[in-house]
N, C-alpha and C positions, 0 to 999 in steps of 0.2 A: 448747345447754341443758345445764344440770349434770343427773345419772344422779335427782336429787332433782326438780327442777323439772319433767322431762319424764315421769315413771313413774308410769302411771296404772293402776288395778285395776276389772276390767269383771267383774262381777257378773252369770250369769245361768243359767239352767238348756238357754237351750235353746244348743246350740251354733253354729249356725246364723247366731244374730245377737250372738255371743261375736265367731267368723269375721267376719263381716259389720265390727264395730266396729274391730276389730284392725287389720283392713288401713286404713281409711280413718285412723284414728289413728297407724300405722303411718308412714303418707305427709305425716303434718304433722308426723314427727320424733319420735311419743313412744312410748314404751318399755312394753310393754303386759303384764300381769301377768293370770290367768284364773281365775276360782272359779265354779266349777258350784252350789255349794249356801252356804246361809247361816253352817253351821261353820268352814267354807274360807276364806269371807270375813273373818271377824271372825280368825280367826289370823292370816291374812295380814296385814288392817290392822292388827292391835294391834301388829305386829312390822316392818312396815315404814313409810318415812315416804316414803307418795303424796300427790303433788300434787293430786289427785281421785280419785272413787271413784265411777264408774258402777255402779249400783243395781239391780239387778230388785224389784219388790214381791213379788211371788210367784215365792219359791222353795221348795224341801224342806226339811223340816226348820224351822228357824229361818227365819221371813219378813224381809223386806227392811228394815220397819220394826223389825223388833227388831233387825235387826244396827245400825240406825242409831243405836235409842236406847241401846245397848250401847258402841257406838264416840262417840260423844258424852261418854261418862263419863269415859273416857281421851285423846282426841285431836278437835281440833277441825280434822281433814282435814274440806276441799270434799267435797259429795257430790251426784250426779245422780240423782234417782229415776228409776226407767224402771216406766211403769205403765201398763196395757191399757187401751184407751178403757172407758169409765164405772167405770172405780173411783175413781170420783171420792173415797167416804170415804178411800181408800189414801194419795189426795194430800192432803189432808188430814193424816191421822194424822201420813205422812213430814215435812209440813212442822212438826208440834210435836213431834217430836223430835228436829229440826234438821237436817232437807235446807234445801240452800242453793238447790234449783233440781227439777224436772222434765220428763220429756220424756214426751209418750204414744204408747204404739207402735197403727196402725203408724208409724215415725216414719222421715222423709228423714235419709241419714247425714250431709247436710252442715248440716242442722239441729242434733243432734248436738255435730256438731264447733265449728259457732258459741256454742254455750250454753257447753261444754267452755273454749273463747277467752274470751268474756269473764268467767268466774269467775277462771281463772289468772293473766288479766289483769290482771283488779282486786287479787287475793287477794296477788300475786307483787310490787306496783307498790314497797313499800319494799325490795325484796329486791336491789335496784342503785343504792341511794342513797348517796352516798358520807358520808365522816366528817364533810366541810365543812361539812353541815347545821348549820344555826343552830336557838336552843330556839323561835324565831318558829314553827317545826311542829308545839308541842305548844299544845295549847287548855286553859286551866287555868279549873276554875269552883269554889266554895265544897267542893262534894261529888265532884268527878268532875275526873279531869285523865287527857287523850287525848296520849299523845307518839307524832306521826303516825310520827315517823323509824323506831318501834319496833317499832309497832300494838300498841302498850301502852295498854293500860286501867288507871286503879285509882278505885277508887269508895270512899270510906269511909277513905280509905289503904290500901287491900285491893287486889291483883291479881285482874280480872276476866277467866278464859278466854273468848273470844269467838273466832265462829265468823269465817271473812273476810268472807259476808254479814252476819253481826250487827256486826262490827266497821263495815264501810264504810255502814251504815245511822246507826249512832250517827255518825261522825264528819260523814255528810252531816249532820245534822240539829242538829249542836254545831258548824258552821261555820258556820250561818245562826239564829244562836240568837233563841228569839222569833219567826223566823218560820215561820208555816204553810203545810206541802207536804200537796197534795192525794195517795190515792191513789196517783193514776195518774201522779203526777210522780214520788212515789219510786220507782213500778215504773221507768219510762224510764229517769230518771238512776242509779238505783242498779242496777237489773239490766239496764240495759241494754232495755229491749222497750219497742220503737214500734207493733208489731202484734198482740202474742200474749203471755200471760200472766194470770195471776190474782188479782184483788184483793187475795185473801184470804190468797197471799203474803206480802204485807205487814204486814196484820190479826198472822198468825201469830209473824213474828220482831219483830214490836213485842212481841208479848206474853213471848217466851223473853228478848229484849233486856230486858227490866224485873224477869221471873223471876230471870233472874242477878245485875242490878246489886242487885233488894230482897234478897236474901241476904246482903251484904254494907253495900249502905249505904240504907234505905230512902229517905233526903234522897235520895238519886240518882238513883234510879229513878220517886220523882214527878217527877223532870222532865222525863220524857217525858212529857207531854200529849197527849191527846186531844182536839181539838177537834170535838163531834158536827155532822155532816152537812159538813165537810171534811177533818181527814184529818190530820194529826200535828206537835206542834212539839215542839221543845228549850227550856223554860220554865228562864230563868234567876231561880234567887230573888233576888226583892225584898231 
């Protein structure tokens, strides 16, 4: 792994499960960076460029979700919220202002380390594609053209920063244009969860994914569709 792709910044007040994270991360090869409080954090991220960003919700000082929605302004790094059973508003909040994921303690480290795999995985997947790429990877429609080779967005002719979940959400849903995924399909396919996860997930980065794209091209952003009582398409105009 390049010093980039493996350096991850673990977020948390108590040291304990700082420790606890470090080593098991440690042991799958990545490179592990430590901030005790919400100030720490946000210097840290704003000044270096991690491949994920493990979360506490409550920290001192500045809370979990402010560092997110803070670091969201400037850099679209992966981020894990780590939140105590029933904060559930926390998970919530973290997910509108763009956590790509959560874990609630008390949590298994190998649980963790799975969530940790597949965001990288997905987020990382053009980051070894060679030059040979043909433009067959880019999806071009009236308002919005996706050039996969790049994870380039542009909406309106406008460069849309997107998060690698909001990116691999649109491109799932602009591959299969016109048709409708339920839910519980986009949770599977796109984050990966056959077991465990939240609806509302979904719910949350449809809403940021259209946030973003109507800031730049409103034609684009209606084409995300809502279909009531199943669950989301990519509506090509007529």
């Amino acid at each position: 792994m390049s010093d980039y792709s493996s350096r991850i910044l673990v977020v948390d007040d108590e040291e304990r499960i700082r420790r606890l994270l470090k080593m098991y991360l440690e042991k799958e090869g990545y490179t592990i960076d430590e901030a005790e409080d919400g100030e720490t954090a946000l210097r840290l991220a704003s000044g270096t460029d991690y491949a994920l960003i493990l979360l506490d919700v409550m920290l001192p000082g500045i809370d979990g979700v402010e560092v997110c929605s803070r670091l969201r302004q400037v850099k679209a790094t992966p981020v894990i919220m780590l939140t105590a059973k029933g904060e559930e508003m926390n998970r919530v909040q973290g997910f509108e202002v763009g956590a790509d994921d959560y874990v609630v303690k008390p949590f298994s480290p190998r649980e963790v380390i799975y969530r940790v795999k597949a965001i990288l995985r997905r987020s990382s997947v053009t980051a070894f594609l060679t030059k040979e790429m043909n433009s067959s990877n880019n999806i071009v429609f009236p308002h919005l053209v996706i050039e996969h080779d790049a994870h380039r967005v542009t909406a309106g002719g406008q460069e849309v920063s997107l998060t690698p979940k909001e990116y691999e959400l649109l491109h799932y849903l602009a591959v299969s244009p016109d048709k409708v995924f339920s839910r519980e399909e986009l949770l599977k396919d796109v984050w990966n969860y056959e077991f465990f996860g939240d609806l509302r997930t979904v719910d949350t980065h449809v809403k940021r994914l259209r946030e973003k794209l109507n800031k730049v091209s409103p034609d684009a952003a209606a084409m995300i569709t809502t279909v009531w009582g199943v669950g989301y398409k990519l509506e090509v105009p007529k």
